[in-house]
C-alpha positions in Angstrom: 17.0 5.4 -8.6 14.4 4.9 -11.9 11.8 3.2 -9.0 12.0 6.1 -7.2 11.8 8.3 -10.4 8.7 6.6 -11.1 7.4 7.1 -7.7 8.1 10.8 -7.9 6.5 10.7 -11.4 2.8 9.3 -9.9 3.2 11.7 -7.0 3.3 14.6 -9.4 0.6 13.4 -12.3 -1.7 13.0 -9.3 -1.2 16.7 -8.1 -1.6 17.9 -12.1 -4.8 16.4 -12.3 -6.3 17.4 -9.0 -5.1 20.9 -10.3 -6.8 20.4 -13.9 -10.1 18.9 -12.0 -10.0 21.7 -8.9 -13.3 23.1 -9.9 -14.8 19.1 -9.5 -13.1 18.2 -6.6 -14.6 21.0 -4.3 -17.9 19.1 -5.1 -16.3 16.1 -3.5 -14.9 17.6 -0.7 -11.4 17.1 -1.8 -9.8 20.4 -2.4 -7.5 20.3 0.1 -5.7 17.3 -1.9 -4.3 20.0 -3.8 -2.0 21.6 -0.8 -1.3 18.0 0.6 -0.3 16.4 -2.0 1.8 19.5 -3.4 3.6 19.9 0.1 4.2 16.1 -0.4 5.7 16.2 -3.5 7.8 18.9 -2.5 8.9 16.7 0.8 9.3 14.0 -1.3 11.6 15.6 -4.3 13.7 17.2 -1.4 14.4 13.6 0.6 15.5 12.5 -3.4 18.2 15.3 -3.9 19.1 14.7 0.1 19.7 11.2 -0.4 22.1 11.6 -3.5 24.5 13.9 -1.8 24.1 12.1 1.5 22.7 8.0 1.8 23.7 7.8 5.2 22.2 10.3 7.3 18.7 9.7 8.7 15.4 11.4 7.0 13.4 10.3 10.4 12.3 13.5 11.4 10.9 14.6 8.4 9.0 11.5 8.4 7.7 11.4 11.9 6.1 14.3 11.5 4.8 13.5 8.1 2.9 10.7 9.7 0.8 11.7 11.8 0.0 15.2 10.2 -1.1 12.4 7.0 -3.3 10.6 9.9 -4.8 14.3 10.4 -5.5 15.3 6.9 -7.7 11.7 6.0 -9.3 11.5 9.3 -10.5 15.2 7.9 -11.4 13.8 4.2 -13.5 11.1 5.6 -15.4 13.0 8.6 -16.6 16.1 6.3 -17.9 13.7 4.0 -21.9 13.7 4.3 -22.6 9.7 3.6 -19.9 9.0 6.6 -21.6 10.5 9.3 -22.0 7.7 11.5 -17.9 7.0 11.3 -17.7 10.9 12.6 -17.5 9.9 16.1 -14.8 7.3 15.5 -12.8 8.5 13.7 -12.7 11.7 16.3 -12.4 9.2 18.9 -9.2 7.1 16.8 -7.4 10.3 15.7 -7.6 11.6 19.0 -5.4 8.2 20.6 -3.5 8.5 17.3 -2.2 11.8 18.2 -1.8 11.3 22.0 -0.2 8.2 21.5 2.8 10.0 18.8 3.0 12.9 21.5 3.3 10.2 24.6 5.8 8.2 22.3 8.2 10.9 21.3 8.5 13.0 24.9 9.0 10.1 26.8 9.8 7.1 25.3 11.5 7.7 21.7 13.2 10.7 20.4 11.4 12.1 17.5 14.6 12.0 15.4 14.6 8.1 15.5 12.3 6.5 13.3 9.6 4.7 15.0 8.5 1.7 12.8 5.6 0.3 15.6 3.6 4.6 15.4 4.6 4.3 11.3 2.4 0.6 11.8 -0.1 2.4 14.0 -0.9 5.4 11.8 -1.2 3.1 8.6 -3.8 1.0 10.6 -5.5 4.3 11.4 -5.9 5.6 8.0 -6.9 2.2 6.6 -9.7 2.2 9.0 -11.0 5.4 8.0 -11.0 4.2 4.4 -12.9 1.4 5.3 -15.5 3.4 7.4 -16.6 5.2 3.9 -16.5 2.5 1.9 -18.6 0.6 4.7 -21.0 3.4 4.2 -20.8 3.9 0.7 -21.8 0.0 -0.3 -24.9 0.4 2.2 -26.3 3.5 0.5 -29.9 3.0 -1.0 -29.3 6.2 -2.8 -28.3 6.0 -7.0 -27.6 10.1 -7.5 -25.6 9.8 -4.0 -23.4 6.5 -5.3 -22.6 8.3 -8.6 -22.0 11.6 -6.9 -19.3 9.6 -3.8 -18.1 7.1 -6.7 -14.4 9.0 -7.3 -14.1 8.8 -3.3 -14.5 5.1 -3.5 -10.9 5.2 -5.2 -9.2 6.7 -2.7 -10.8 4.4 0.1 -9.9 1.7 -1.8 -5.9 3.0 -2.5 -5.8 3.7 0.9 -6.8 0.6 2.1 -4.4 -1.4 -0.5 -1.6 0.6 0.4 -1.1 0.7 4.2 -1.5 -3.1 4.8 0.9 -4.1 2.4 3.2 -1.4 3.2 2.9 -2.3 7.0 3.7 -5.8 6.2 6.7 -4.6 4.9 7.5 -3.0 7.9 6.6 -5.9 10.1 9.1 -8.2 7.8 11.5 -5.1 7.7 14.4 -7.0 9.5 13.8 -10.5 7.8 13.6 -8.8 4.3 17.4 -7.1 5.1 18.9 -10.2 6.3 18.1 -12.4 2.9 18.8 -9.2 0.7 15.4 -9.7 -1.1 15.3 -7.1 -4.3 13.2 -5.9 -7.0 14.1 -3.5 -9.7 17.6 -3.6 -8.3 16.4 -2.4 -4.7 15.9 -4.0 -1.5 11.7 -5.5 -1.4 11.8 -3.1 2.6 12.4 0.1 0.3 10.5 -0.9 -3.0 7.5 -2.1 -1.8 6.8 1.7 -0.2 7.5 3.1 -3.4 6.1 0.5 -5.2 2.3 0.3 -3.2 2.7 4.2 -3.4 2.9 4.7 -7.6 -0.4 2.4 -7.1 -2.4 4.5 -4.6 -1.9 7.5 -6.3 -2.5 6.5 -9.5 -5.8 5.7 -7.4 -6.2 9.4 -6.5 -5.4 10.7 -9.8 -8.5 8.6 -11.2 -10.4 9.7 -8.8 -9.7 13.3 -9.4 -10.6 12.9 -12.9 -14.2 11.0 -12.2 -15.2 14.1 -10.1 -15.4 15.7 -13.7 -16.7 13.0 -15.3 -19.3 12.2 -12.8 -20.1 15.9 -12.9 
């Protein structure tokens, strides 16, 4: 329970400071953070209460939606970014299969209220590549005023691309992990780790809400 306190703590100090910094953040491009990571929060806080009256029934839904509507909001952040416009195509191209791949999945394969592990792999794969599109970009810039001015973005590239991999590791090792009953901070490593990787990436965002000041 304290891990996921913690968790829940990082989720909400990075939605206070993109609220202090809202003025910078349109600059960057990275208003909508606000909504996203509110709604979130909110998803998050309600899937906390949930599970202490009731561990045992499934959150999957809530989930599989969450997934690839997350895919959808950072394949947004990265294409209206000016310096990315060569990854604009991709990552149309990408978020397009992403999406038609979910819908394929859950009408005729899966139902939606079973948790798909292998589109929760995919989607995480999806949103690390378009954090490494922009930072792929960003290192190849000639430009010293346009470094400064995409620096806080390079944060949330990077979180992204620290987070998913690990996380999907996780997932990969999901079955392996339960049978030897590996823990940290009193929880199995499958549900930590999330949690864990999470606390990191948006302590990520949070900095990089508060260089869009800075660098202002």
């Amino acid at each position: 329970m304290e891990l996921s306190l913690f968790y829940l703590a990082s989720l909400l100090f990075s939605v206070i400071i993109a609220l202090i910094n809202k003025k910078s953040l349109e600059s960057r491009r990275l208003s909508l953070f606000i909504p996203y990571l509110s709604l979130v929060f909110i998803q998050e806080l309600s899937v906390f209460i949930f599970r202490q009256y009731d561990s045992k029934s499934s959150t999957a839904l809530i989930y599989n939606i969450y997934r690839p509507v997350s895919a959808c909001f950072f394949a947004w952040i990265f294409y209206q970014i000016p310096l990315n416009f060569k990854a604009r195509k991709p990552i149309l191209w990408i978020q397009s299969l992403f999406l038609i791949t979910t819908i394929i999945a859950y009408s005729f394969i899966a139902p939606i209220t079973a948790y798909n592990r292998f589109l929760s792999f995919v989607g995480g794969f999806v949103i690390t590549l378009y954090g490494i599109f922009f930072l792929f970009n960003y290192f190849n810039l000639d430009d010293t005023i346009e470094e400064k001015k995409w620096r806080p973005v390079t944060w949330i590239a990077t979180g992204l691309v620290i987070f998913y991999p690990i996380v999907n590791i996780s997932f990969v090792l999901y079955k392996y992990i339960n049978a030897i009953k590996a823990t940290i901070f009193g929880s199995l490593l499958s549900n930590a780790m999330p949690m864990l990787m999470s606390i990191f990436m948006y302590s990520c965002f949070a900095y990089a809400f508060y260089l869009c000041k800075k660098k202002n």
